[in-house]
N, C-alpha and C positions, 0 to 999 in steps of 0.2 A: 550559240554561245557568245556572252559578250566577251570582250578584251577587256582588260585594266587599260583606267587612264591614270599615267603617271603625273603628280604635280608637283614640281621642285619648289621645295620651301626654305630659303637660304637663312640658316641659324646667325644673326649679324655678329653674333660673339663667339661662335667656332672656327676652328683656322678651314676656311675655306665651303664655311654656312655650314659643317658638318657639325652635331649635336652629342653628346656623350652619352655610350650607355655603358659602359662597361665600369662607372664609380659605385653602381646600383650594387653591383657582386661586393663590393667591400665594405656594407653597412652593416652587415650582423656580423663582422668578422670579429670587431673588439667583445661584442658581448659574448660570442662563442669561446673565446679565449679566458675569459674573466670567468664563465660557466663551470670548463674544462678544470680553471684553477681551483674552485669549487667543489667540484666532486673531487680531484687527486688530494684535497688537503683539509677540507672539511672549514677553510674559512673564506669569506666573501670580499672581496674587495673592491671597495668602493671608488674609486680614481683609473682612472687612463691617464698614461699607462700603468699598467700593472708593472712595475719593476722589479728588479731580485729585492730589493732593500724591501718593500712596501711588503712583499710577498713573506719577509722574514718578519718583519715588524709587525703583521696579523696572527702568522702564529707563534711568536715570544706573548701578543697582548691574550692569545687565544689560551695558553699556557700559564700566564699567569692568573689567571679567574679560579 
């Protein structure tokens, strides 16, 4: 059975060459939000962030049609 060979590869822009993986978990998180306000209200919202005001102001335009 072989061993692993470890090879250190120092990221020059991480504090301390270390690389970032944990921003990966928070890319779907806005569209998941924006989804969720979707289904609970039947209107879509196009901007980040979705705000109280923005979220009022789609369904007053959704209402007035």
């Amino acid at each position: 059975m072989e061993k692993p060979i470890y090879v250190e590869d120092l990221y020059e822009y991480g504090p301390f060459g270390a690389k970032g993986v944990g921003e990966m978990a928070l890319i779907p998180t806005p569209a998941a939000i924006i989804n969720a306000i979707k289904n609970a209200t039947g209107v879509r919202i196009k901007e980040i962030p979705a705000t109280p005001e923005r979220v009022y102001l789609a369904l007053k335009r959704r209402n007035e049609v």
